[in-house]
N, C-alpha and C positions, 0 to 999 in steps of 0.2 A: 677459350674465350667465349663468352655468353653473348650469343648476337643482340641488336635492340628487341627486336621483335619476342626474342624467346623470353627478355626481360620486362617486356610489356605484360605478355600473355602468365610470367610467371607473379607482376606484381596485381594483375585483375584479379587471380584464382586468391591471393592473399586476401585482397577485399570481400572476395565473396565469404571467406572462409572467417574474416574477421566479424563481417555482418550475421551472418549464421550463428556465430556462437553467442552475439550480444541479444538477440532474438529467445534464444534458448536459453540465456540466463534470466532476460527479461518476464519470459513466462513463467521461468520458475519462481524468482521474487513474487510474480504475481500470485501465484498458486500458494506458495509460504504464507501470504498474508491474508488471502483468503480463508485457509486453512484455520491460522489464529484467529481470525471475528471470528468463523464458523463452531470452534472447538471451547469458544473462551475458559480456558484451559489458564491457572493462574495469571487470570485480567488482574489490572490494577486499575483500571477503572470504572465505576457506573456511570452510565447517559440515563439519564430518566428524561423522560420527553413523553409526554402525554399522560395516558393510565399505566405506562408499562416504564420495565427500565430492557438495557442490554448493558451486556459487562463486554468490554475490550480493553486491548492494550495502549496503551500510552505513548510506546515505540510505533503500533498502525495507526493512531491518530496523528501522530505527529508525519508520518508520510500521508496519508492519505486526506484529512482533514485539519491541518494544523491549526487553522480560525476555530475552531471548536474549542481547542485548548486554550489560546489566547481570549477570548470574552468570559474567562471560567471567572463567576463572581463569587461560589460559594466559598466559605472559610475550609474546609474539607477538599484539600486536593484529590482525592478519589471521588469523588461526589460533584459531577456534572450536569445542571440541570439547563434542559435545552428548551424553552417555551418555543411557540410557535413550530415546532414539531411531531408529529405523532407518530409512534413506535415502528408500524411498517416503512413509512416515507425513510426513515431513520438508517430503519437494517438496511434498503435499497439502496442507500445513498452510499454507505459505509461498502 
């Protein structure tokens, strides 16, 4: 029989254990979507935003900027024009 104590100390090491791995997947999502702006490796979308454009995906704006996609006026679902920003401000934000 599992005394309290051994069951306290066996359900802390569970939280730490549980915390740790959310941590470690968090950074890898991080790093995943990082990856894709950085690669734009078939993007499905253009930002044109000043003199420049960036191509990204549709799936990182929608986690990362989801208002982006929501004020989208052009007829051209791939075709995102963002006034009021220019290209570096853009990529730093993304």
């Amino acid at each position: 029989m599992i005394n309290t104590e051994a069951a306290r100390d066996f359900q802390a090491k569970e939280r730490k254990y549980k915390e740790q791995l959310r941590r470690c997947l968090s950074s890898a999502l991080s790093a995943d979507l990082n990856r894709l702006l950085q690669e734009e490796l078939e993007a499905d979308v253009s930002l044109y935003a000043g003199s420049g454009s960036v191509r990204a995906h549709r799936a990182v704006l929608l986690a990362r900027a989801p208002h982006i996609l929501h004020g989208q006026t052009h007829k051209d679902p791939i075709v995102i024009h963002l006034p009021g920003y220019d290209l570096p401000t853009l990529k730093d934000f993304l």
